[in-house]
C-alpha positions in Angstrom: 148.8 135.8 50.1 146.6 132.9 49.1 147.7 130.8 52.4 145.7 134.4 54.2 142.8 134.2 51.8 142.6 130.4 52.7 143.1 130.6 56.9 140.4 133.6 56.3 138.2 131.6 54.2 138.4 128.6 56.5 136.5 130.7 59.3 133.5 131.7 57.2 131.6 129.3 60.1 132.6 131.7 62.3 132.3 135.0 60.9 130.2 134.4 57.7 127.0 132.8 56.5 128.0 128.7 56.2 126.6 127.2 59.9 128.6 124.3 61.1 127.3 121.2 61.8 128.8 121.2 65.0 129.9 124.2 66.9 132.7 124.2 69.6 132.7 124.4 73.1 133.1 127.9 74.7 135.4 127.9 77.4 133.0 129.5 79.8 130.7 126.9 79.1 129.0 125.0 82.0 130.7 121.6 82.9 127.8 119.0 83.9 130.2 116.2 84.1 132.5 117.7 87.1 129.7 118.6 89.3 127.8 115.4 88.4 131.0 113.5 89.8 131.0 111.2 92.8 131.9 112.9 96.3 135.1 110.6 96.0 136.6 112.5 93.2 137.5 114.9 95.7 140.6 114.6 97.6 140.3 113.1 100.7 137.0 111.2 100.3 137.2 107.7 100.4 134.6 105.1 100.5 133.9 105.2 104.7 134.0 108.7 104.4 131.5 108.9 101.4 129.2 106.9 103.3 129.3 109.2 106.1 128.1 112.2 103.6 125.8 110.1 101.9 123.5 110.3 105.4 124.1 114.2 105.2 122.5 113.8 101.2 126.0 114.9 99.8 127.3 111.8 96.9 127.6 114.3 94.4 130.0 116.8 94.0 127.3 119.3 92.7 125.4 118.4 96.4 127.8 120.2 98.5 127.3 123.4 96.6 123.1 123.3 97.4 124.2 122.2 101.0 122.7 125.6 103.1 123.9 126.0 105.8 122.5 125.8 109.1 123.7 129.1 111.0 126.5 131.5 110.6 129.0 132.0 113.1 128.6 134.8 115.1 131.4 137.8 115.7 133.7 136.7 118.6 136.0 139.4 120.0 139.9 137.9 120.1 141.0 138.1 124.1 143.9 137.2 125.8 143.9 134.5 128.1 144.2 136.2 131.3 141.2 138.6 130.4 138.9 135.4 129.7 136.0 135.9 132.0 132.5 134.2 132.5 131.2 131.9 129.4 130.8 134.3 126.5 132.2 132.8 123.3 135.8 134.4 122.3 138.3 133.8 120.5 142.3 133.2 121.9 145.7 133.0 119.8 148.6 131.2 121.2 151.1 128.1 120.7 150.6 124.4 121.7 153.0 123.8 124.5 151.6 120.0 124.8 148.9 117.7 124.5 147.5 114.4 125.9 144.2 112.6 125.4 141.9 110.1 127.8 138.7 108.0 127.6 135.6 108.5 129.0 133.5 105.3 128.5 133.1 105.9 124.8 134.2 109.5 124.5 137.6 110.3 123.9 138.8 113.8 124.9 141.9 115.6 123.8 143.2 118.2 125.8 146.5 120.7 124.6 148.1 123.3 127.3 147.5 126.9 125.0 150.0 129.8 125.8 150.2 133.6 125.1 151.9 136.1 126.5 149.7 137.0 129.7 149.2 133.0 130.5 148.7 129.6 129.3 144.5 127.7 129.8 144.3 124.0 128.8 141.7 123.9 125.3 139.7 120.8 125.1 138.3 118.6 122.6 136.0 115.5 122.2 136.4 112.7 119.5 138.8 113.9 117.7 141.6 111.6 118.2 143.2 112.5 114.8 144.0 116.0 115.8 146.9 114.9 118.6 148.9 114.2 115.8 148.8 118.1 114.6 149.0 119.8 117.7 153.0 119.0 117.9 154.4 121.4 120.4 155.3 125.7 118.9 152.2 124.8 116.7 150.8 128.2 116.2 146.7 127.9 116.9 143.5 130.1 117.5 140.6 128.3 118.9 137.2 129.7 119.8 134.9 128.8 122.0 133.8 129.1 125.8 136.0 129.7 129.0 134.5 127.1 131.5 136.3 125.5 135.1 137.8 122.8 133.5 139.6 125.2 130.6 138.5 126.4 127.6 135.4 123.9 125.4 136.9 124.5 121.4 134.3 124.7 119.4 137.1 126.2 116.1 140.0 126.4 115.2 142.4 127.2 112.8 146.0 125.9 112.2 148.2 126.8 108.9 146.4 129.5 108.2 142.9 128.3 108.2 140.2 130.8 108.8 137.3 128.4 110.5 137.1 130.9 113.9 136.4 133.9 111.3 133.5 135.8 111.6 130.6 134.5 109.5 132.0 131.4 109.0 129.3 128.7 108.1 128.0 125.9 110.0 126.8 123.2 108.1 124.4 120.0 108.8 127.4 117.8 110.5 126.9 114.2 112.5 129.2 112.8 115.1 131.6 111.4 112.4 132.1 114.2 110.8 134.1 117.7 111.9 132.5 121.2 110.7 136.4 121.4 109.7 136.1 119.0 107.4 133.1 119.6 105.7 134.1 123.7 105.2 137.5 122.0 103.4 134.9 120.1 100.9 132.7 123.1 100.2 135.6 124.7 99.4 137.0 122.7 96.9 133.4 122.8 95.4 132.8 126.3 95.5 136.3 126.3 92.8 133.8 124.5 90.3 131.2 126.7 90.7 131.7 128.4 87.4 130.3 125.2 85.9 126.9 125.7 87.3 124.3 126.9 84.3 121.7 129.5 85.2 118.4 128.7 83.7 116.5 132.1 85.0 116.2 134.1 82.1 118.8 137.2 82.6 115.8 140.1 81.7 113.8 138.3 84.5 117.6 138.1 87.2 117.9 142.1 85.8 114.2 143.0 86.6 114.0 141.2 89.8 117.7 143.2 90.6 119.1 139.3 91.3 122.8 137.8 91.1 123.6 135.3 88.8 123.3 131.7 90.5 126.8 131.6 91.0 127.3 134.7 92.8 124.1 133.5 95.2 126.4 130.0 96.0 129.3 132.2 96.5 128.3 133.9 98.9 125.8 131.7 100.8 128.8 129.5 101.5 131.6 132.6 101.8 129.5 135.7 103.1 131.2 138.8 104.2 127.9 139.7 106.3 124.6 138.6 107.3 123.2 141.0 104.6 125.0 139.5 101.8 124.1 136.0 103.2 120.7 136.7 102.9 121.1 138.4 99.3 122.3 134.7 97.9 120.0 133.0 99.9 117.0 135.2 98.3 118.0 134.4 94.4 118.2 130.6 95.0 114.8 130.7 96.8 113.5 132.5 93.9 114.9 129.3 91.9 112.9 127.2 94.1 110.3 128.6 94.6 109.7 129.3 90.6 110.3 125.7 89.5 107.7 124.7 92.4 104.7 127.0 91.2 105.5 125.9 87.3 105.2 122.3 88.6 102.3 122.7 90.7 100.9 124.8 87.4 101.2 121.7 85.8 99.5 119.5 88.0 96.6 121.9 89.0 95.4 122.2 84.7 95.9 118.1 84.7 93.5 117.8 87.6 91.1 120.1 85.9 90.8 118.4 82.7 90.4 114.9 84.0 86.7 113.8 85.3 85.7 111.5 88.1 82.3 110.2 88.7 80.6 112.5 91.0 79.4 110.4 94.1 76.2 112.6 95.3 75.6 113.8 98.5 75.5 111.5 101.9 72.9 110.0 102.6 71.2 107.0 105.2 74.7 104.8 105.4 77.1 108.4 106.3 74.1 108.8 108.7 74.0 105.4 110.5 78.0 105.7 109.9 78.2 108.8 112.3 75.4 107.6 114.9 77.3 104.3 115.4 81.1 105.8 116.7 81.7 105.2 120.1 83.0 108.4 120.4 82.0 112.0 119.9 83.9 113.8 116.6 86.1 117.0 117.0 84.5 120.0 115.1 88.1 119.5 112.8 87.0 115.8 112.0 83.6 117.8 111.4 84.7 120.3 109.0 86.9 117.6 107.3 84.2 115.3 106.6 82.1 118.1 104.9 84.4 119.4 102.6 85.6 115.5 101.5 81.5 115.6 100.8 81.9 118.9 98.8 84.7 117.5 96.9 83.2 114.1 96.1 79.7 115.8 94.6 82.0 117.1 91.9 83.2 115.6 88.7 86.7 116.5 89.2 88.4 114.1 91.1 89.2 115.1 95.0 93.0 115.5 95.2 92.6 116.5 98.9 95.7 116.0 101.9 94.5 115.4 105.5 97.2 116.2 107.7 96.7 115.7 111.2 98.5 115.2 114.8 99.1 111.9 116.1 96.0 110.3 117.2 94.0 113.3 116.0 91.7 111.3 114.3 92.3 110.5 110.4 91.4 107.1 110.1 87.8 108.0 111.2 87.2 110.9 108.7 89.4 108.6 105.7 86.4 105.7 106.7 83.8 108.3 106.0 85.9 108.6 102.6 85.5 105.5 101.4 82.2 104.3 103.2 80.8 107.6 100.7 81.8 105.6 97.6 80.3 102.6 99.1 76.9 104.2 99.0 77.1 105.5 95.5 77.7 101.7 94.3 81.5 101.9 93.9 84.6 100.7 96.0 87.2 101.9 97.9 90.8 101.3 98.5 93.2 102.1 101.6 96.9 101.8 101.1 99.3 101.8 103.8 102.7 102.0 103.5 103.6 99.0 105.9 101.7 95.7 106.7 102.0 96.1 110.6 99.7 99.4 109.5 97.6 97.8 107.1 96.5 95.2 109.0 95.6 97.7 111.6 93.8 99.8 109.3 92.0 96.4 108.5 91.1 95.5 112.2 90.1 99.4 113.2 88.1 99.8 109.8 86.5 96.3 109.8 85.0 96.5 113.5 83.2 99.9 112.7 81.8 98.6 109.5 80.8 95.0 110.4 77.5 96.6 111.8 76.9 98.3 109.0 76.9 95.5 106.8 80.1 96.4 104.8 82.7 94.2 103.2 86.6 94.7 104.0 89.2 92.8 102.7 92.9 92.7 103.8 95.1 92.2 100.7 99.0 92.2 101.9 102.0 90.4 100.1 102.4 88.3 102.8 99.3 86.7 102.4 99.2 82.9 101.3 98.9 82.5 97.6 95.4 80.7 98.0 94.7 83.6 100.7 95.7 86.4 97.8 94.0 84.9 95.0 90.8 85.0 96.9 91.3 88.9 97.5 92.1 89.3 94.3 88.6 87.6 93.1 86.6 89.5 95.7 88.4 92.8 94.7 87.5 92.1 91.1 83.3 90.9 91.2 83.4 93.5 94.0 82.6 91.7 96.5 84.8 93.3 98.4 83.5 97.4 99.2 86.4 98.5 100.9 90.1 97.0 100.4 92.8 98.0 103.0 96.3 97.3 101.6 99.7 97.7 101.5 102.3 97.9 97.8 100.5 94.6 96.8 97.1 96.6 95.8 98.9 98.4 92.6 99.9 94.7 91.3 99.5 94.0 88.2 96.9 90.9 88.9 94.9 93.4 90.9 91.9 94.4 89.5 89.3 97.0 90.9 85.8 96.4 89.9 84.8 100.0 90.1 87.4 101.9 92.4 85.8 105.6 93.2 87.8 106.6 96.1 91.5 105.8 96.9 92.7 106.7 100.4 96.8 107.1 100.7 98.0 106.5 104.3 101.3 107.7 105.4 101.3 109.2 101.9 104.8 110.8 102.2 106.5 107.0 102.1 105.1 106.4 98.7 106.7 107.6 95.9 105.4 109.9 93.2 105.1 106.5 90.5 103.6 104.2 93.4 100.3 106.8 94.6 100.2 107.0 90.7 99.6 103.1 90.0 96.8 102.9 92.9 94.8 105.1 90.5 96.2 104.7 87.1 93.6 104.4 84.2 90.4 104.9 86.8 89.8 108.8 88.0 88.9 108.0 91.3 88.8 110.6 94.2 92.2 110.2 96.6 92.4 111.4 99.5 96.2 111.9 101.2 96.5 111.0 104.5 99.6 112.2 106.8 100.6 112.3 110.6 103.3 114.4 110.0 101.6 118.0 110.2 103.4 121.1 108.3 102.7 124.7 108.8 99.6 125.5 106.8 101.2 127.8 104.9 104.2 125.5 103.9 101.6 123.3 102.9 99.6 125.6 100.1 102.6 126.3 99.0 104.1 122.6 98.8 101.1 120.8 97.8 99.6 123.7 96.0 98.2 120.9 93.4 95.8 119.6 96.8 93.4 121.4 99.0 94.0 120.5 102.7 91.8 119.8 105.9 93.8 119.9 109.1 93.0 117.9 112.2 94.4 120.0 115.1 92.4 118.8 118.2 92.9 115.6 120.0 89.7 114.2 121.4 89.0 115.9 124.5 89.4 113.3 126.6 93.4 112.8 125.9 95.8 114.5 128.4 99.0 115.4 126.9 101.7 112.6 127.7 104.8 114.1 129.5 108.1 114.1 128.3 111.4 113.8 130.0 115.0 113.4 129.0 117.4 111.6 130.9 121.2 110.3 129.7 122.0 106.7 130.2 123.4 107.1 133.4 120.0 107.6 134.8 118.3 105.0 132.7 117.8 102.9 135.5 115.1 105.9 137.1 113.4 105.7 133.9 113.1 101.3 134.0 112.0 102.0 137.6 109.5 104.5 136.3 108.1 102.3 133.7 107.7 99.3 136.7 105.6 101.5 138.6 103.3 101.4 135.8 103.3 98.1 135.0 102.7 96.8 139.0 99.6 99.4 138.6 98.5 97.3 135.6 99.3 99.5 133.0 101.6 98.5 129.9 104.7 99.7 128.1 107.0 100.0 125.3 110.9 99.9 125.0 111.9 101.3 121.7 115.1 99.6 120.4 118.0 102.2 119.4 117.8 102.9 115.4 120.6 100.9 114.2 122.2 101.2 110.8 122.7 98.1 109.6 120.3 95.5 107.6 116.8 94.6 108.6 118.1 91.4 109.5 120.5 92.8 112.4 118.2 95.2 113.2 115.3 92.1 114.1 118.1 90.6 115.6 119.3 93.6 117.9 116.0 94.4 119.0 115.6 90.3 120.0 118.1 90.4 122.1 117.4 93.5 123.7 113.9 91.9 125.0 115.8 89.1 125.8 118.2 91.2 127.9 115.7 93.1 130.0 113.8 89.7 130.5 117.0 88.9 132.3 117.5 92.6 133.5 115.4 95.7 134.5 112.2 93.8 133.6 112.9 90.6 134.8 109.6 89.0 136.3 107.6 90.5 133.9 105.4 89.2 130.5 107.8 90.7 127.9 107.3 90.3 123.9 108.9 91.6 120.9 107.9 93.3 117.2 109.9 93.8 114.4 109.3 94.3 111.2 111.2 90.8 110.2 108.6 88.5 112.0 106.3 86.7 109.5 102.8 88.2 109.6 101.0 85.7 111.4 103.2 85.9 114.4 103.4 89.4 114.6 99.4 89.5 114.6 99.7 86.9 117.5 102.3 89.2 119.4 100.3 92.3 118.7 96.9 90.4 119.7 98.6 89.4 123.2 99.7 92.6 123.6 95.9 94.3 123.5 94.6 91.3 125.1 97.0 92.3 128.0 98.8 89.0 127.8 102.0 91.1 127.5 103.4 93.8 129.8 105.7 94.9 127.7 106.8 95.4 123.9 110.1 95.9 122.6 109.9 97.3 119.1 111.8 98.8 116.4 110.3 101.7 114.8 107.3 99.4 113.2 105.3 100.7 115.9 105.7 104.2 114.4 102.2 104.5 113.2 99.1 102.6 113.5 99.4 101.1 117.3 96.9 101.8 119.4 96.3 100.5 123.1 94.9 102.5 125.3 96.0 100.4 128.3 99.7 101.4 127.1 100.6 103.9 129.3 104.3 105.0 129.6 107.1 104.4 126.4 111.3 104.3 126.9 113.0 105.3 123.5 116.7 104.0 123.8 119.2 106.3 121.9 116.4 108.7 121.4 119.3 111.2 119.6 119.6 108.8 116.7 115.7 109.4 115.8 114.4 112.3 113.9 112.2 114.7 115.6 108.9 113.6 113.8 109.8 110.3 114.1 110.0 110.6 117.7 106.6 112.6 118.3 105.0 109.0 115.8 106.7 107.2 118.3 105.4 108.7 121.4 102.0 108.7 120.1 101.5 105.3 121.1 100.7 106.3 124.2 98.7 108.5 125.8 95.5 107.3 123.5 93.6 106.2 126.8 92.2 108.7 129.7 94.8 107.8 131.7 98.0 110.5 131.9 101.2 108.8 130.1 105.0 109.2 129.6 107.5 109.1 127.5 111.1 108.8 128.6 113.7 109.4 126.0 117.5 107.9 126.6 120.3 109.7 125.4 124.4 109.6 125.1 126.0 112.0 127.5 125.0 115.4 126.6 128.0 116.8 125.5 128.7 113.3 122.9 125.7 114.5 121.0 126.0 117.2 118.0 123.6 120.2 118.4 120.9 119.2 116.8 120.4 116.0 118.4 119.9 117.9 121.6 117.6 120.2 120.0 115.3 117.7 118.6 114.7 115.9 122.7 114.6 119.7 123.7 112.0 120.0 121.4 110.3 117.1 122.6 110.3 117.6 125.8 108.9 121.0 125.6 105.7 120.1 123.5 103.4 117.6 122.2 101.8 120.2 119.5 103.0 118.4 116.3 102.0 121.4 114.7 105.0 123.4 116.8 107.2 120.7 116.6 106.7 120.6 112.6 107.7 124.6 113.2 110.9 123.3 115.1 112.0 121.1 112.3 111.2 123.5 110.2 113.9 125.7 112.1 116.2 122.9 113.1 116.5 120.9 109.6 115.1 123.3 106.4 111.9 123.3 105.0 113.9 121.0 102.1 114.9 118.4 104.7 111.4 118.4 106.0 109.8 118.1 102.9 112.0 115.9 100.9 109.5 113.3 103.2 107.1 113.5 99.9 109.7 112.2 97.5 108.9 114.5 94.6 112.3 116.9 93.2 110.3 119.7 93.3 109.6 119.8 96.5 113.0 120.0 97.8 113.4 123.4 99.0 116.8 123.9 100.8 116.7 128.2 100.7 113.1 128.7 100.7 111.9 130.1 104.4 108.5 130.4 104.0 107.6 132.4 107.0 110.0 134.8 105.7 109.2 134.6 102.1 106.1 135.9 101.5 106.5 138.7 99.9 108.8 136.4 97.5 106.0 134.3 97.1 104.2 137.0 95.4 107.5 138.0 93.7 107.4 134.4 91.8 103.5 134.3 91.2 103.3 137.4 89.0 107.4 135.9 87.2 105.6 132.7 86.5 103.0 134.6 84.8 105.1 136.6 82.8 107.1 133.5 81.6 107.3 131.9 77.9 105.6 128.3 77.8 109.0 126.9 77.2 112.6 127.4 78.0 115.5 125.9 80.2 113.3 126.6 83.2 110.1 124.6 81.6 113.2 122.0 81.0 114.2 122.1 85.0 110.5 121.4 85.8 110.6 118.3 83.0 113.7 117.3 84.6 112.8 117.4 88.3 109.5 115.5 87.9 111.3 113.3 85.9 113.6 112.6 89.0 110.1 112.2 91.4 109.0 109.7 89.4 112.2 107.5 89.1 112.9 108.2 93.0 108.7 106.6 93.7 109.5 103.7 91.3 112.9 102.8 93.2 
């Protein structure tokens, strides 16, 4: 009897009044240290193959469960073979009865002889040499995909049971290294953790809003038994998003309020004499943007504006009017780029225009000379110097700004939250955000719903649209012929070098002896130079120099020619391996020409169409079917996520992988009147904490 009283009595910090200093672990209790695991602790990944995910964003375990994915399969009917007819995907069940494989330059195609009982049709595959090994002969299979005259194109399968031809299966973000197959087999064995995922949406607020719990939504976003119930999963976690966002951007917006800038008056004789002097005529958007960059800089709380324009819309033009604005209150201004081949041409565009007006610039780089550098630094600091163009080295310690009232951030998106920080740390200046990447304005009042935005749409009107074609590398010799034609008219060119992953070194090297192949090659007779972002700076302003001066028909480049080239005279551009680049990448790229009145191309070289995955040949589809950056920031939108597109500003909170904002209004509104209603503090309020955390340590590194 006493034993009972004591096994009850030792329980009292269960059942009774005595707390525990440390409770125990429910069993149900989330399990951080699981999902937080390295992709290799699951089985199968080793280190080449955890490289390959690491370009998909997948190194944790956790990341395969917030992988969306791209597209659901859609409902094929099962037919025999002799009823296959015409190209409409179907699905087929039969054995192997044998298999063989062949090159094709670098493709390799497997093809297995597929029998049922009304026939037999020979299913094909390409690069995927591993699977001969499987298909043994009596393998039971079912393949889908398309009847065509050579057999039948697989685009599933399924052996041992596997269900990857099913109905609704998902298709996920894949590269050329890696099978669908195999990244459905890793979601899988994430989606068995999923019970270790916490929920941090208060449940009365999930029971109002009538939404699953977060781990139902991964469920069936990854395993749906319909469209509907897709979209049902889908909808929570873009509530999650899209809630963290607005608390962030909360945030921001009353730190903005309560901080005080030094109000800059309106523009006066120098904006005047500023505007009377361009060579050019403005656009009614560089217009509108300059007046309400005035608006903002008459106040006392500092501008926190984004100018988002197309390529060669503009933006350097209206950012000048920027800074030359604190230049007439008294003050200084900064420009900071995020490379030095931009800076420096920021420094050359900005310094011509203002040399008549009687305005210092200075050019303050990390490449510069120590004696050069200290000299900038001294101008900089008696303020000397009323407008400084730089790149990383501005926010230096041993940098010191006299009286900084207007910060300019080029290329903003390639700084990180902690670097556009240090640029005004300590000083309240107005900044203004510039970026050549244009988003959907309504993505971007939701995204940077802590900055106002001015939009450059409109070229100048004397730009014709340059003219896109795609051609495979069998044909690249119609595209070098192309670009000859130009040059014997006087014109002059680019050749983009392939992006290579490797180091900067190989990559300076690669595109070196590329120019030194078509010296020998398709451009042999010709004045042909090369930039890369390994040069030291004083010989790649001598190669750049040439190249305006005309002293050079051609450039080979990496992609430091991305942003901030411009020569008119450049008329036509080859992009080798154009299905390695990203689609914005490729619209900066083929902005370098077509800046002159004259009409210019841009040729992009591919694989063979059917080595590329499916997005790869709808990002040159894209391409060639517009120059609107604006639509093409649409078709990014459509081909890679809003969170993929957006993760370009490197802040956590941005990272929207389920929000689809054209579709999401309505849940916009849903999550403006939930924010309201939420405490001041919580696990969500913890999520922000965390997440801006994460921005912070991602700008530093």
């Amino acid at each position: 009897m006493k034993g009972t009283i004591a096994s009850i009595a030792s329980l009292r910090g269960f059942a009774g009044l005595d707390v525990p200093e440390v409770w125990p672990r429910p069993r149900s209790a989330p399990r951080a240290d699981r999902l937080g695991a390295p992709i290799e602790a699951l089985h199968g990944v080793g280190p080449t193959m955890a490289k390959r995910l690491a370009r998909l964003g997948l190194s944790m375990v956790e990341d395969l469960l917030w992988q969306r994915p791209r597209r659901y399969e859609e409902p094929a009917p099962v037919k025999r073979i002799c009823d296959l007819f015409g190209d409409d995907e179907a699905v087929i069940e039969g054995v192997v009865r044998s298999v063989s494989s062949r090159r094709r330059g670098r493709l390799r195609i497997l093809t297995a002889r597929i029998a049922d009982e009304t026939g037999e049709i020979k299913a094909t595959w390409f690069n995927q040499p591993w699977l001969e090994a499987k298909l043994v002969s009596g393998t039971p299979i079912r393949v889908r995909g398309r009847a065509n005259r050579h057999g039948f194109a697989v685009l599933s399968y399924d052996l041992d049971g596997d269900v990857e031809t099913g109905d609704f299966a998902p298709v996920y973000p894949a590269t050329e290294d890696i099978a669908q197959k195999k990244l459905r087999d890793l979601h899988a064995r994430a989606l068995e953790l999923v019970g270790d995922l916490g929920d941090d949406v208060p449940s009365a607020l999930l029971v109002s809003e009538r939404l699953p719990t977060r781990a139902d939504a991964i469920v069936t976003v990854h395993r749906p038994r319909s469209p509907a119930e897709a979209e049902v999963g889908r909808t929570r976690l873009a509530f999650d998003e899209l809630l963290v966002l607005r608390l962030a951007l909360a945030r921001s917006a009353a730190a903005r309020e309560s901080a005080s800038a030094r109000p800059l008056g309106a523009p006066g004789e120098l904006m005047h004499r500023y505007r009377t002097s361009l060579p050019f005529t403005l656009t009614p958007d560089q217009v509108r943007a300059m007046d309400e960059i005035d608006a903002d800089l008459e106040r006392s709380v500092p501008m926190q504006r984004l100018l988002q324009g197309d390529v060669g819309s503009g933006k350097t033009v209206v950012a000048l009017h920027a800074l030359l604005h604190a230049v007439e209150a008294g003050h200084q201004g900064a420009l900071m780029a995020p490379t030095e081949t931009l800076a420096e041409q920021h420094f050359l565009t900005i310094d011509e225009l203002c040399a008549p007006l009687g305005i210092r610039v200075t050019l303050l780089t990390s490449s510069l000379r120590a004696k050069e550098h200290a000299a900038a630094r001294q101008l900089i600091a008696s303020g000397d110097a009323q407008i400084v163009v730089g790149t990383h080295a501005l926010i230096e310690k041993e940098v010191d700004f006299r009286d900084l009232a207007v910060a300019v951030v080029d290329e903003q998106h390639r700084f990180g939250v902690a670097q556009r920080t240090a640029l005004v740390e300590g000083r309240s200046p107005h900044v203004l955000h510039l970026t050549a990447t244009p988003i959907p304005r309504t993505l971007a009042l939701t995204v940077y719903g802590d900055l106002d935005v001015s939009e450059l749409a409109l070229p100048p009107a004397d730009r014709k649209p340059v003219i896109t074609a795609w051609v495979t590398e069998e044909r690249s010799s119609e595209a070098y012929s192309r670009l000859c034609r130009h040059l014997d008219d006087g014109r002059q060119a680019y050749v983009v070098c392939p992006l290579i992953e490797a180091s900067p070194t190989r990559i300076a090297r690669a595109a070196e002896e590329e120019a030194e192949r078509l010296r020998k090659a398709e451009l042999r007779g010709y004045r042909v130079g090369c930039l890369h972002g390994r040069l030291p700076p004083t010989e790649r302003r001598s190669v750049m120099a040439a190249f305006k001066a005309r002293e050079l028909d051609v450039l080979v480049a990496t992609t430091v020619i991305e942003v901030g080239v411009d020569v008119p005279n450049a008329t036509i551009m080859i992009v080798q391996e154009a299905d390695r680049f990203g689609l914005a990448q490729l619209h900066q790229l083929r902005g370098r020409v077509g800046r002159g009145v004259e009409q210019s191309y841009c040729l992009l070289v591919s694989r063979a169409k059917e080595e590329l995955t499916e997005t790869a040949s709808e990002r040159l589809e894209a391409m060639v079917a517009t120059t609107d950056g604006f639509e093409l920031a649409e078709r990014d939108l459509e081909i890679r996520g809003e969170g993929q597109l957006l993760g370009a500003r490197q802040s956590g909170y941005s990272d929207l992988r389920f929000v689809r904002l054209r579709r999401d209004q309505d849940l916009l509104e849903r999550v403006r009147d939930a924010a309201r209603s939420l405490p001041s503090e919580g696990l969500l309020h913890i999520a922000v904490d965390r997440l801006l955390g994460e921005s912070e340590h991602l700008g530093e590194s």
